[in-house]
C-alpha positions as CSV (number, residue, x, y, z in Angstrom):
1,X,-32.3,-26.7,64.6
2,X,-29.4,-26.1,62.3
3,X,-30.1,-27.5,58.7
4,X,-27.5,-30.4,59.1
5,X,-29.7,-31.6,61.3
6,X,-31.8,-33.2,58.7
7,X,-29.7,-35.2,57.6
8,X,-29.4,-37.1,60.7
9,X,-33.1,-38.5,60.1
10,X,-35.3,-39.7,57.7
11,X,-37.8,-36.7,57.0
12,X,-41.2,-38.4,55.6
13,X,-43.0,-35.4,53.5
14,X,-46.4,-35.8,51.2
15,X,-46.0,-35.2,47.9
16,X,-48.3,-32.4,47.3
17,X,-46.3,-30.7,50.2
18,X,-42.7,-31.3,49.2
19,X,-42.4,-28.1,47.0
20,X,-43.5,-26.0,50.0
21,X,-41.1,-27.6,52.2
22,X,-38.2,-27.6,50.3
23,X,-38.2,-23.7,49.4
24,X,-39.1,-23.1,53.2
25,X,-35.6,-25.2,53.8
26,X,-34.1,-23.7,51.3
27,X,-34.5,-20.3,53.1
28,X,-33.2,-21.3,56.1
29,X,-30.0,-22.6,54.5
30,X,-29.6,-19.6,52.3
31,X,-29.8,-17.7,55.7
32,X,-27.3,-19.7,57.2
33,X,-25.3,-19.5,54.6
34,X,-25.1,-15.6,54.7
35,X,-24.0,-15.8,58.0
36,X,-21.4,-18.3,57.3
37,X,-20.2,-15.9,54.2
38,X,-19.9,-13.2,56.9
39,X,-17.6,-15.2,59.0
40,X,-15.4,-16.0,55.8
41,X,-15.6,-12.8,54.8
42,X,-14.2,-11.5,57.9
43,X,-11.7,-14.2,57.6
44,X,-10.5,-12.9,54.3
45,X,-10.2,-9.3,55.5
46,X,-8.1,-10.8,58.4
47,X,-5.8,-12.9,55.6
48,X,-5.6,-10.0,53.6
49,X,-4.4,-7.4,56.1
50,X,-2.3,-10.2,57.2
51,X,-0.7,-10.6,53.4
52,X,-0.3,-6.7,53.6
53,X,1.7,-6.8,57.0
54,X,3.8,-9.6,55.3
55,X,4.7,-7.7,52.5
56,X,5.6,-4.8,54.2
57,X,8.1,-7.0,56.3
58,X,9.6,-8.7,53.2
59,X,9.9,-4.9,51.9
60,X,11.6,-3.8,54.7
61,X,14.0,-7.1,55.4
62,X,17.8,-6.2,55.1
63,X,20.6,-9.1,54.4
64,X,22.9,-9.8,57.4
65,X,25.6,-10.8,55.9
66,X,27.4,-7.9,54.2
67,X,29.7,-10.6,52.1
68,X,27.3,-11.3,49.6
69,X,28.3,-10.1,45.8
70,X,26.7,-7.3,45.1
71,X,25.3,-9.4,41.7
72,X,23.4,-12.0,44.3
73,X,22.3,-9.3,45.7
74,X,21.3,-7.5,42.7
75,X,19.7,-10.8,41.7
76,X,18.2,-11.3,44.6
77,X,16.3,-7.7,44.7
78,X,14.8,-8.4,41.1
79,X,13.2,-11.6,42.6
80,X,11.8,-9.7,45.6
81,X,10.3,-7.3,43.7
82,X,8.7,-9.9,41.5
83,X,7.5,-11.8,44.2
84,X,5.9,-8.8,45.7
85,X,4.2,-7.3,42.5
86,X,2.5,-10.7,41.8
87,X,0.9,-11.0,45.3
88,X,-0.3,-7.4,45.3
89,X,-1.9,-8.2,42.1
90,X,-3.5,-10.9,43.2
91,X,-4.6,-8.8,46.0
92,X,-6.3,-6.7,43.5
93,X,-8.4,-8.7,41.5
94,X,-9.0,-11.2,44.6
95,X,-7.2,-14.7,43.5
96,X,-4.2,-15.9,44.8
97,X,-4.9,-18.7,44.0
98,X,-2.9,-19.9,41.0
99,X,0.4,-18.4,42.1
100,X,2.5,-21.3,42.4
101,X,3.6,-21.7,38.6
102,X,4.4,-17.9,39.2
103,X,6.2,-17.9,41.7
104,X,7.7,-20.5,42.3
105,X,10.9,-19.1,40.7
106,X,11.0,-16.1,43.2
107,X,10.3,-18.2,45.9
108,X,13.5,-20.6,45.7
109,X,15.3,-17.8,45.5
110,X,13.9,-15.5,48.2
111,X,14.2,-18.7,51.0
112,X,17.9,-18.3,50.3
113,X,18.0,-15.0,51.7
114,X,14.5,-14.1,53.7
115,X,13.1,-17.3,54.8
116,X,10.8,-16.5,57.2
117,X,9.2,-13.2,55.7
118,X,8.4,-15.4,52.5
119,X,7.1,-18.2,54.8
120,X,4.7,-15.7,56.4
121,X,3.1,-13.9,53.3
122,X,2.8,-17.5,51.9
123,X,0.7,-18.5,54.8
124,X,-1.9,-15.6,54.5
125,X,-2.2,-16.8,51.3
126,X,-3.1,-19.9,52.1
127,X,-5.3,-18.8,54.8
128,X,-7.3,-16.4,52.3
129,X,-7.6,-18.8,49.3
130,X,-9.3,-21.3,52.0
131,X,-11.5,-18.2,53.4
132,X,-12.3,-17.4,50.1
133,X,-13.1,-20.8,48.5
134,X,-14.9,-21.7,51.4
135,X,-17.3,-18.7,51.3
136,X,-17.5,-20.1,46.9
137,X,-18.2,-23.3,47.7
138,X,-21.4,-21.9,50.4
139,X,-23.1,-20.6,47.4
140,X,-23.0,-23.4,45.5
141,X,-23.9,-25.8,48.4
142,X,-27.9,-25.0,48.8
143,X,-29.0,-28.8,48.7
144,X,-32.2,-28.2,48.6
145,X,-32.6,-25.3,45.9
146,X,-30.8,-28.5,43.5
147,X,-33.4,-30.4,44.9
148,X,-36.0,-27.6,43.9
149,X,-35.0,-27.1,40.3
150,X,-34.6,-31.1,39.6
151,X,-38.3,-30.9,40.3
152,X,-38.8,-28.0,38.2
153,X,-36.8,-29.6,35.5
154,X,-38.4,-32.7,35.7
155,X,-42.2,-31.4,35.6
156,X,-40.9,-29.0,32.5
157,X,-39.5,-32.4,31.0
158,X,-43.0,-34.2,31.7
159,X,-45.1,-31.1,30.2
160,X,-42.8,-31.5,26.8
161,X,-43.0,-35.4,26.9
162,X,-46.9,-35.5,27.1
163,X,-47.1,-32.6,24.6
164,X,-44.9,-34.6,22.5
165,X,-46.7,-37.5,22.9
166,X,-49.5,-35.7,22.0
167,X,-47.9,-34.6,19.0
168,X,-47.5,-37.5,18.1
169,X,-50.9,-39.1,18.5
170,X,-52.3,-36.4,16.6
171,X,-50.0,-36.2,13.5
172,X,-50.4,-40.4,13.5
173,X,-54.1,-40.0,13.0
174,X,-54.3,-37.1,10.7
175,X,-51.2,-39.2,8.3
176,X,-53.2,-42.5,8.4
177,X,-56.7,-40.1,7.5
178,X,-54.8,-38.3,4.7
179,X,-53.4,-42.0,3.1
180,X,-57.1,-43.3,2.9
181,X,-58.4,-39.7,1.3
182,X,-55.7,-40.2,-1.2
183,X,-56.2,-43.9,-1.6
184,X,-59.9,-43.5,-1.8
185,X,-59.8,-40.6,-4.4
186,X,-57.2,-42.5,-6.3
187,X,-59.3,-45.3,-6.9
188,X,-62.3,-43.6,-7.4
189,X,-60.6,-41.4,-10.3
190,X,-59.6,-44.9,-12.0
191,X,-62.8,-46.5,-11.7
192,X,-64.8,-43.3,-12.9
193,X,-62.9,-43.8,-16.1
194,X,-64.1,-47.2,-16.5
195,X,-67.7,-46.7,-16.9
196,X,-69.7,-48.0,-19.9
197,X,-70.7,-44.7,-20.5
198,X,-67.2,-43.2,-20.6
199,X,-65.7,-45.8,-22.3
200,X,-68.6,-45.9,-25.4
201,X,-67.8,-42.3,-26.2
202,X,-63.9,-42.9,-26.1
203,X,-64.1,-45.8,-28.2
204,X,-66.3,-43.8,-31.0
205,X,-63.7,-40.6,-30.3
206,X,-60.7,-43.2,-31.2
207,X,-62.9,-44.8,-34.2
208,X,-63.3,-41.7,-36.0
209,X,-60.1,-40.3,-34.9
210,X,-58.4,-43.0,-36.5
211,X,-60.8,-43.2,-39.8
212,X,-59.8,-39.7,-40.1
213,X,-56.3,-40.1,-40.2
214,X,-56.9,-43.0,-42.8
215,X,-58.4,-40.2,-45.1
216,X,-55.6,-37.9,-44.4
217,X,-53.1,-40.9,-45.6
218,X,-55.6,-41.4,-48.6
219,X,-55.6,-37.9,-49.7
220,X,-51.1,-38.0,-49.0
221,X,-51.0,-40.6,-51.3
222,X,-53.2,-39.4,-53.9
223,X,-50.6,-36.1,-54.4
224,X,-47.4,-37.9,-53.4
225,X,-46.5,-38.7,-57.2
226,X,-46.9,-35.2,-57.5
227,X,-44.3,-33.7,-55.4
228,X,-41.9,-32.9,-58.0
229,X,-44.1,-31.0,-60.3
230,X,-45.6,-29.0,-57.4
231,X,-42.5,-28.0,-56.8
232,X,-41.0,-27.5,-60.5
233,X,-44.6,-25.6,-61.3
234,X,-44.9,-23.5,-57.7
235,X,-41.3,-21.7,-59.2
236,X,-42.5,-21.9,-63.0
237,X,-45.6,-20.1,-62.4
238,X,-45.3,-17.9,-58.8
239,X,-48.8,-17.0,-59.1
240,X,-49.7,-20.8,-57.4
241,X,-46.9,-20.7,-55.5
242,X,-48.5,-20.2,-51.9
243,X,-51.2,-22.7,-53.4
244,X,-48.7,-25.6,-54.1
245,X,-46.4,-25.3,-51.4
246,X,-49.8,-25.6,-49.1
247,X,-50.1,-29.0,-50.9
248,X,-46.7,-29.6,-50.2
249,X,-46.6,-29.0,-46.5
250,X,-50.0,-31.0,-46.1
251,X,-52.4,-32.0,-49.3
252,X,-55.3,-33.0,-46.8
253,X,-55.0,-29.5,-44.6
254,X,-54.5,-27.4,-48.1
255,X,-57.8,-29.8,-50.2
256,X,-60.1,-28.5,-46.7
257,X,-59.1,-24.8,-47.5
258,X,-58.9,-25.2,-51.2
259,X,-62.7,-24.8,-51.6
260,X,-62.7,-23.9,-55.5
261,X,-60.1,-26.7,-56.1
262,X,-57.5,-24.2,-57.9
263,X,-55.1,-26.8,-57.8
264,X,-57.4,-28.9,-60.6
265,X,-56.7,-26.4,-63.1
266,X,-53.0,-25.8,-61.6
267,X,-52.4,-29.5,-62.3
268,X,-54.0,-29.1,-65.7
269,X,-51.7,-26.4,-66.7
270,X,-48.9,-28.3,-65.2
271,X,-49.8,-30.8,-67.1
272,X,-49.3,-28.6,-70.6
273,X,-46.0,-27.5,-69.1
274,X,-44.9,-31.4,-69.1
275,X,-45.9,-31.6,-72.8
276,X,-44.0,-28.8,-73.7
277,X,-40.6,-29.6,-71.6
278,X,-41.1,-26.8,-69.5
279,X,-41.3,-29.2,-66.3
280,X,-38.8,-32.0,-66.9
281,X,-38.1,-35.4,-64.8
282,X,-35.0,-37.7,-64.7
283,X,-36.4,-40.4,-66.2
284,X,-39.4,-41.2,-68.3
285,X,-41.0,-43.7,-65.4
286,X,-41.5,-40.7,-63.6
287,X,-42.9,-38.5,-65.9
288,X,-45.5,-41.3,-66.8
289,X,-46.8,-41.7,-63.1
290,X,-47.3,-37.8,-62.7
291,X,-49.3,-37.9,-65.6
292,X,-51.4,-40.7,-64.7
293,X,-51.5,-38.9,-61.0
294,X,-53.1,-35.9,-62.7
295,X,-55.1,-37.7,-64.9
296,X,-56.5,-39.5,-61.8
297,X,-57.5,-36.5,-60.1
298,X,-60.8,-34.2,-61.0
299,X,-62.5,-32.3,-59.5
300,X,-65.5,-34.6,-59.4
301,X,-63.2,-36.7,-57.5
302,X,-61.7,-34.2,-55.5
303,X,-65.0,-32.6,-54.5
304,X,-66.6,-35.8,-53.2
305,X,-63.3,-36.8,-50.9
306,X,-63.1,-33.3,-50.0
307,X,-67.0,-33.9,-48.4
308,X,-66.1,-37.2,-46.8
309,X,-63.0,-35.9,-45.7
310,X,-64.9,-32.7,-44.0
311,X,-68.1,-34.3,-42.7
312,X,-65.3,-37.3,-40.9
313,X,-62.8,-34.6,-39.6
314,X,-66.0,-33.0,-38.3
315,X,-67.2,-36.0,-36.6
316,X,-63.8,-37.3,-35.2
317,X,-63.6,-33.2,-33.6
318,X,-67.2,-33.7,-32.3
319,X,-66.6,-37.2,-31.0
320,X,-63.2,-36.0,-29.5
321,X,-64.7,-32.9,-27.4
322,X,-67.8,-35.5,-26.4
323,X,-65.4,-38.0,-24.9
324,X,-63.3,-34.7,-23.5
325,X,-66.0,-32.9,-21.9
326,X,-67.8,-36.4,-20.7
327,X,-68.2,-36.2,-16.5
328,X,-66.3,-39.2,-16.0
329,X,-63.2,-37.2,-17.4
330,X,-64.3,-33.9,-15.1
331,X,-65.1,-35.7,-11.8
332,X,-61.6,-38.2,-12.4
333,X,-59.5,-34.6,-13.3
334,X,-60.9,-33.2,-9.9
335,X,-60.5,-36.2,-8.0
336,X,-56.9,-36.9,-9.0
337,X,-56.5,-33.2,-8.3
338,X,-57.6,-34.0,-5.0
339,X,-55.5,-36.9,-4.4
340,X,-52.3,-35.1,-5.9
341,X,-53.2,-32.2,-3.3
342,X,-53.2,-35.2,-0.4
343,X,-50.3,-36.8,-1.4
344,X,-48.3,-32.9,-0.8
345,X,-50.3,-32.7,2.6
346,X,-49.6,-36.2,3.5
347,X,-45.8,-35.7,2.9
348,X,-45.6,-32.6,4.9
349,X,-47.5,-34.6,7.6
350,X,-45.3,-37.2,7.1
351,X,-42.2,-34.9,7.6
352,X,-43.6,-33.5,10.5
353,X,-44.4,-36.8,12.3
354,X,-40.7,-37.6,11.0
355,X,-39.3,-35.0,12.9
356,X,-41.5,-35.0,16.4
357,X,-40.9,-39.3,16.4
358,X,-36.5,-37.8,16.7
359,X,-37.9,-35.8,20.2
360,X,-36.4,-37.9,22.8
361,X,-37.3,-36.2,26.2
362,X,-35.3,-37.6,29.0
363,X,-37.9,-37.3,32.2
364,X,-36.2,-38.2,35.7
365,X,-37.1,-37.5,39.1
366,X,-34.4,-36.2,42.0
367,X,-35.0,-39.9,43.7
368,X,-30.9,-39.7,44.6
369,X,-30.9,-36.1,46.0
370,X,-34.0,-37.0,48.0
371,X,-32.1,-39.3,49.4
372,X,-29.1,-37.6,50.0
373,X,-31.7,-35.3,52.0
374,X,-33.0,-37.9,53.8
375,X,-36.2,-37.2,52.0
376,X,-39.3,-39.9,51.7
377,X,-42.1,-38.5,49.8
378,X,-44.9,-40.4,50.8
């Protein structure tokens, strides 16, 4: 039974045997096929011999009429020779078929003069193109190895859409787990830092903190009238120049370091320096309040805000590292550690489930060529 045969009934095949059947089909055709190929191959060796006998006779054709100018003739020769180099070419490399835009010069002009030899090599042509698109179109034609790689296409394309799909389910679940481990650790770093506990030993930190700075301000203003002759005495007398321009830069820093209180008796010479016009001011106003400023400050005085200043700085420091090193601050450092390193996961996630939700796999089975086959998979 040759294999247009099938096609003249409906062939009902079960699934689970269609593969089997169609490559056993699709081995008779191809041997069919091969002995088709032989017939057109010995069609085209026919053509081709018959191109080559056509040639020759349009070689050998002489004009009959000897009152033909010698440039027609002339003309005429060129033509032929054209006409004859293209087909032999195309003998060569085994197309013939696009020689009508080539020759179609050649050929007007060759009918004038050898009619029937061009007629004949144009017919050979003809007849081994059609051998040898024939024998082109037999390779192409193997219905059912199309219908074999549809069906391999088709269970490729349903592999990738349920791995896909897969995909898909997976990355869903792991981007809505990584959203509640951040969410979770997020709040649970907020709420650790609202704690009684926690909060009792940031509210002393910021107490003292602040009582500090008050002292700092108190001991700024206690020197600020004295700018000026720190400066005028610091250039006066270099040997408590480092000293006063310590005070300068920041009284309450230089008073902690200043543990002998040098600048009592720095002032006091200043002081002798003011009597004695050695240190002068603009205006007399001026002059009065830095002497009222260093009058105001002993070192009884000094020495007991110098304690309170000390004992407060260290207790604002202590209350400071207390509240620092408290485990509410620890655990809510790691946890919004923890949710910063989710949030980076969740965006790669994210990204990825971005990118596998763009996979659109186009799945269709070869219901058409089945049919063309005559094919009912039951």
């Amino acid at each position: 039974m040759g294999w247009r045969d099938w096609f003249r009934r409906e062939t009902e095949i079960p699934a689970a045997e269609l593969e089997a059947w169609l490559k056993e089909k699709a081995e008779e055709r191809r041997e069919e096929q091969k002995e088709q190929a032989k017939a057109f191959e010995s069609k085209q060796d026919e053509s081709r011999k018959s191109i080559q006998s056509a040639i020759e006779a349009l070689e050998a054709a002489e004009l009959n009429n000897d009152k033909i100018p010698i440039k027609h003739k002339h003309f005429m020769e060129g033509n032929r020779e054209t006409f004859i180099k293209v087909i032999k070419n195309g003998l060569e490399s085994n197309r013939l078929d696009d020689l009508g835009t080539k020759l179609q010069r050649s050929m007007t002009i060759l009918n004038e003069f050898f009619q029937n030899e061009v007629m004949a090599v144009l017919e050979s042509v003809r007849n081994f193109e059609h051998a040898r698109k024939e024998q082109l179109l037999l390779e192409e034609a193997n219905e059912f190895e199309v219908v074999l790689e549809r069906l391999a296409q088709y269970q490729r394309g349903k592999k990738e859409k349920s791995h896909v799909e897969n995909q898909r389910a997976v990355l869903s679940k792991e981007v809505e787990s990584i959203e509640q481990q951040y969410k979770d650790r997020e709040e649970r770093a907020t709420n650790r830092l609202l704690e009684k506990d926690f909060l009792g030993a940031q509210e002393n930190a910021e107490k003292l903190g602040a009582a500090s700075k008050r002292m700092r301000g108190e001991i700024a203003d206690l020197f600020s009238p004295l700018r000026d002759v720190l400066k005028k005495y610091g250039h006066a007398r270099f040997h408590h120049k480092q000293l006063m321009d310590q005070y300068l830069d920041d009284a309450s820093v230089a008073l902690s370091t200043d543990i002998d209180l040098e600048v009592v008796d720095a002032l006091a010479y200043a002081k002798g320096m003011i009597g004695k016009g050695e240190i002068t001011f603009k205006d007399d106003g001026k002059k009065q309040r830095a002497l009222d400023a260093i009058d105001f400050i002993s070192k009884e005085e000094l020495t007991v805000m110098l304690r309170e200043y000390a004992l407060l700085s260290k207790q604002a420091k202590d209350a400071d590292r207390a509240s620092k090193e408290h485990d509410a601050i620890k655990i809510s450092q790691k946890l919004s550690e923890e949710a910063k390193k989710l949030q980076e996961k969740l965006a790669d996630k994210t990204k990825a489930l971005r990118r596998v939700e763009d996979i659109n796999v186009e799945v269709e089975y070869p219901h058409e060529l089945l049919e063309k086959l005559k094919v009912k998979v039951v």
